[in-house]
DRENPA-3360 file (N, C-alpha, C; in nm, 2 decimals, always signed):
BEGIN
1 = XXXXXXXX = +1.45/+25.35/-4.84/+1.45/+25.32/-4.70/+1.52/+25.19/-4.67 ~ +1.61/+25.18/-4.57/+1.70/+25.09/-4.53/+1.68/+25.00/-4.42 ~ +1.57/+24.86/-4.45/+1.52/+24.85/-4.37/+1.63/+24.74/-4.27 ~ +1.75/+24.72/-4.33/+1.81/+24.62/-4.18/+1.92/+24.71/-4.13 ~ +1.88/+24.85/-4.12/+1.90/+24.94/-4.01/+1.81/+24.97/-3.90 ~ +1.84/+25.04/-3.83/+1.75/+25.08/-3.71/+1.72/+25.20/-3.73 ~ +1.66/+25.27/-3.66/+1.60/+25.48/-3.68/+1.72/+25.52/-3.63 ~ +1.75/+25.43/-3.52/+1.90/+25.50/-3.47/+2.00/+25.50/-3.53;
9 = XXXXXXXX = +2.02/+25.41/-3.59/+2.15/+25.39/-3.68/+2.17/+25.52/-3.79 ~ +2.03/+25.45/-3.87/+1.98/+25.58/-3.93/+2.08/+25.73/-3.91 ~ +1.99/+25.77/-3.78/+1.97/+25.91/-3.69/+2.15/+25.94/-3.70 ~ +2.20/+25.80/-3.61/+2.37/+25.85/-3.59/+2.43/+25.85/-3.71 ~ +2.41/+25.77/-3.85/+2.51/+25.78/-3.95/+2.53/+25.93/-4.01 ~ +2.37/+25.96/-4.03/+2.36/+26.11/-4.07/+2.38/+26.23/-3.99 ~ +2.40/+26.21/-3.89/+2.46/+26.31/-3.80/+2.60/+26.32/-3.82 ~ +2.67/+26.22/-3.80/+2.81/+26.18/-3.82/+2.83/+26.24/-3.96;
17 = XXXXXXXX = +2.82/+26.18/-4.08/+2.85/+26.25/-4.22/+2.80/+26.37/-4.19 ~ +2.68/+26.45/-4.12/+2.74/+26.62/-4.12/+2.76/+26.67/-4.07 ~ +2.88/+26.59/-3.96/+2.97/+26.69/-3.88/+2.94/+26.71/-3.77 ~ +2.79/+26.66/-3.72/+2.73/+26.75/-3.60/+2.75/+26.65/-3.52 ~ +2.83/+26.72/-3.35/+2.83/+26.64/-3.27/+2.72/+26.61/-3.16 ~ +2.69/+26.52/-3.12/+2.57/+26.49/-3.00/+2.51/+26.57/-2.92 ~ +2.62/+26.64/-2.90/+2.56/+26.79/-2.80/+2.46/+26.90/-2.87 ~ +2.55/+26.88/-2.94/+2.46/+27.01/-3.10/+2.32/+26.99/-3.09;
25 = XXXXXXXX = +2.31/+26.85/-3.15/+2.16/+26.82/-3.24/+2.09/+26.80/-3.08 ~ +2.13/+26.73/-3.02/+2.09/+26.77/-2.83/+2.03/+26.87/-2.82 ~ +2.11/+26.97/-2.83/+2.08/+27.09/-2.80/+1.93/+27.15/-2.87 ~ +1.95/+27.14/-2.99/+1.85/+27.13/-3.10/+1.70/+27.09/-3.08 ~ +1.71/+27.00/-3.00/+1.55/+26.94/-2.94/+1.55/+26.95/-2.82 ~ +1.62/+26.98/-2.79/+1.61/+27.07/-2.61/+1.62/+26.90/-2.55 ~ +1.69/+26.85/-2.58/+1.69/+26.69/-2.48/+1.84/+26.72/-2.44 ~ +1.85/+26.63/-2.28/+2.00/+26.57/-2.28/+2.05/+26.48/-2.36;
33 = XXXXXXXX = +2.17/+26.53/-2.39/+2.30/+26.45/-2.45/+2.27/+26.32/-2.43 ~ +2.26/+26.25/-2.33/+2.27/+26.13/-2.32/+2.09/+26.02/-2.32 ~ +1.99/+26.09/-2.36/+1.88/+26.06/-2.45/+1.89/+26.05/-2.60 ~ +1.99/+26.11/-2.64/+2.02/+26.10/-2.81/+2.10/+26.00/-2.80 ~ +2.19/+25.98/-2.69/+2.24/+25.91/-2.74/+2.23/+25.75/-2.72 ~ +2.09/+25.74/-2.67/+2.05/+25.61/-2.59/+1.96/+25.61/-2.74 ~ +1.89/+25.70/-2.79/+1.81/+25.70/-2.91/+1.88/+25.63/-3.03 ~ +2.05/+25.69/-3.07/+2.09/+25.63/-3.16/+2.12/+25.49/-3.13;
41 = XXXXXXXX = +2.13/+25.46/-3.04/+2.17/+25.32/-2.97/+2.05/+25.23/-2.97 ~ +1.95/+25.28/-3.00/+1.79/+25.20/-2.98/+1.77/+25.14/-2.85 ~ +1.80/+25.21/-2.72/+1.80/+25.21/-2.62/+1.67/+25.28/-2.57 ~ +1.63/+25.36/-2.65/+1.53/+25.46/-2.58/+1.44/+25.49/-2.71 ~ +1.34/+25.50/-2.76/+1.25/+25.56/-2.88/+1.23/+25.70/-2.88 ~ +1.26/+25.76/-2.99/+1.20/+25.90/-2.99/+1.03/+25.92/-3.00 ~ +1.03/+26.02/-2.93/+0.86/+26.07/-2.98/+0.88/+26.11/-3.14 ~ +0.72/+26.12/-3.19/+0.69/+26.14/-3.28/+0.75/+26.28/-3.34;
49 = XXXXXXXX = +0.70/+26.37/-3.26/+0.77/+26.51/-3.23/+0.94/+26.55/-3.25 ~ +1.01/+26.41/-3.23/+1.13/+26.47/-3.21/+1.17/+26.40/-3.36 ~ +1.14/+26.27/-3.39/+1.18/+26.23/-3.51/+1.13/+26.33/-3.66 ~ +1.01/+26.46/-3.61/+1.03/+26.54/-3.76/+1.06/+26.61/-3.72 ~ +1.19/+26.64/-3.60/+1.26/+26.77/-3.59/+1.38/+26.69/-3.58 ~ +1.41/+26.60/-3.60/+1.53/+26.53/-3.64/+1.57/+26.55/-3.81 ~ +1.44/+26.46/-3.84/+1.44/+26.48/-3.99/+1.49/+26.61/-4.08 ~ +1.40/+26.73/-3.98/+1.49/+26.85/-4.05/+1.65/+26.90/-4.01;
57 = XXXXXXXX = +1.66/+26.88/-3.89/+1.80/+26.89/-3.87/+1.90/+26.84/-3.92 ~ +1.83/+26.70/-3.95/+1.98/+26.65/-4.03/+1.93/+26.60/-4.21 ~ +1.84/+26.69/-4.25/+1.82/+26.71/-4.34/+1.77/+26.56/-4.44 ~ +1.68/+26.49/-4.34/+1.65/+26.35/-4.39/+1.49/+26.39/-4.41 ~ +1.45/+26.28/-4.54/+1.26/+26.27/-4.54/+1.24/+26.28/-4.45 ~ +1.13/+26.36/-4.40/+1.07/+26.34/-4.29/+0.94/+26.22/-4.33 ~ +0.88/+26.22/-4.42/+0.79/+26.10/-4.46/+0.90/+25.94/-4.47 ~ +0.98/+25.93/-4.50/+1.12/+25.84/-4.49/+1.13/+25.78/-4.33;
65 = XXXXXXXX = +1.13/+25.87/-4.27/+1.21/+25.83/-4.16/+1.08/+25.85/-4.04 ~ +0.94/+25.90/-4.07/+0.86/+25.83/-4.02/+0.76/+25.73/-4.06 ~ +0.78/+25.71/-4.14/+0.78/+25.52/-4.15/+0.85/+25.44/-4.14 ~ +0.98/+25.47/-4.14/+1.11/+25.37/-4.02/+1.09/+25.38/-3.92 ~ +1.03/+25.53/-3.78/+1.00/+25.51/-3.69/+0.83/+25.44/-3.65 ~ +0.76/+25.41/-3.74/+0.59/+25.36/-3.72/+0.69/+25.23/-3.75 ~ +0.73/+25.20/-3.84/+0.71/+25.05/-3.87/+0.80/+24.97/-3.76 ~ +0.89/+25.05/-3.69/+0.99/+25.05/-3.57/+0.86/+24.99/-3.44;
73 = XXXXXXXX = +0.79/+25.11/-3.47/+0.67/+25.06/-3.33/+0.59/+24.96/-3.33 ~ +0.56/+24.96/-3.43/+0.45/+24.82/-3.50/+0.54/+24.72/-3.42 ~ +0.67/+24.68/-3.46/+0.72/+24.56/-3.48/+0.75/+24.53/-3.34 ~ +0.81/+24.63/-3.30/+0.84/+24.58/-3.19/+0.68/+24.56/-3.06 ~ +0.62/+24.60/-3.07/+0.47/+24.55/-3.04/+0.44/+24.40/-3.06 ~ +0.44/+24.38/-3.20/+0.41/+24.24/-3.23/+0.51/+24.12/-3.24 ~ +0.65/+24.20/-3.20/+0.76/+24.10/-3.26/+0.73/+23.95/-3.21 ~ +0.70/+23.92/-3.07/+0.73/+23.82/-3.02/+0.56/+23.72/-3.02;
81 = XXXXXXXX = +0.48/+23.80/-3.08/+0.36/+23.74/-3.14/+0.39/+23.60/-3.25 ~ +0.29/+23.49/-3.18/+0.26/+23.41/-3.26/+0.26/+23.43/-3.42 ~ +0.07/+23.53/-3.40/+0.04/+23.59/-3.48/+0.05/+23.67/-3.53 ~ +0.15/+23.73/-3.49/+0.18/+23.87/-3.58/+0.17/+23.94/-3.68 ~ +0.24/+23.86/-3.80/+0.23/+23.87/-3.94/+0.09/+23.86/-3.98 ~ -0.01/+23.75/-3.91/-0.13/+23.74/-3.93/-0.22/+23.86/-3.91 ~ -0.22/+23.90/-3.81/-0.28/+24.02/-3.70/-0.25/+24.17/-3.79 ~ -0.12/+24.19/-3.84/-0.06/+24.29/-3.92/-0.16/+24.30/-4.06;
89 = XXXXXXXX = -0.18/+24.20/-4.12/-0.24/+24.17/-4.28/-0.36/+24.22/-4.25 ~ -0.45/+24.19/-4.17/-0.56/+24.18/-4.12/-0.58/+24.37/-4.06 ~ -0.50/+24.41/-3.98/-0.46/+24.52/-3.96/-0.46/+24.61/-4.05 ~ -0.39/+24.60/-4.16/-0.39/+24.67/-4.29/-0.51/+24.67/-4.36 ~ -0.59/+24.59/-4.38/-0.67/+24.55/-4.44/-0.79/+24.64/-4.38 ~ -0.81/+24.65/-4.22/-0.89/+24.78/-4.14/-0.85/+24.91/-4.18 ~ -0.72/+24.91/-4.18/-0.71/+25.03/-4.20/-0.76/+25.11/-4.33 ~ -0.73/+24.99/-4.44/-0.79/+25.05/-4.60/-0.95/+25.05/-4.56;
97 = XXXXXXXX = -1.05/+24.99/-4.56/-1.14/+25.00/-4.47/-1.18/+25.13/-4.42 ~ -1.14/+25.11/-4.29/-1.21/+25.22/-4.28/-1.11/+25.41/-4.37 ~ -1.03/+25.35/-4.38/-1.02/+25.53/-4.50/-1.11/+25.53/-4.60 ~ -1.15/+25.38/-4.65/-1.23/+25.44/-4.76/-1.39/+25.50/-4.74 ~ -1.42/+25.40/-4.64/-1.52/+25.51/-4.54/-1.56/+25.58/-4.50 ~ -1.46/+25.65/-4.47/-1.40/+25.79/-4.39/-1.41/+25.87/-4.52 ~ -1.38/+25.87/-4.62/-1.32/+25.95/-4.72/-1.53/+25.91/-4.79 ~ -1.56/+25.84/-4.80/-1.69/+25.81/-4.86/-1.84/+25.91/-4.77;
105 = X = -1.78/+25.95/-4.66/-1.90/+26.01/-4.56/-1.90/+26.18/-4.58;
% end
């Protein structure tokens, strides 16, 4: 995973190496043309929905490329946070927590 790319960059490089033009894969998720292409621009975020029907269209991880899109949302949430990094560790640390709890009941 490539992380000093974007999902969009991502999205457009692999589209581009297979040929498919904007309209196509458009067409493909039933969006307008000019939402994909605000998407590969990181102008606009995809739903969750559209990033694993991305993934198979242009034939990328779909576990790959939805943790470039979560960790995309995290960040930009906390970017401009003091504590961010702090809040995140601490964050992670709930979340192990409660799965093992979850998984223990």
């Amino acid at each position: 995973m490539k992380i000093d790319k974007s999902t969009g960059e991502i999205l457009r490089e692999k589209r581009e190496e297979k040929g498919l033009l904007l309209r196509q894969v458009a067409a493909k998720l039933d969006i307008d043309t000019a939402i994909l292409s605000k998407i590969e621009r990181s102008e606009r975020k995809a739903s969750k929905e559209q990033i694993i029907k991305l993934a198979k269209i242009l034939d990328l991880k779909e576990e790959n490329l939805l943790i470039q899109y979560l960790s995309e949302k995290i960040l930009y949430e906390i970017k401009d946070e003091e504590l961010g990094s702090k809040a995140l560790k601490v964050a992670e640390k709930k979340m192990k927590y409660i799965r093992k709890n979850k998984s223990g009941n």
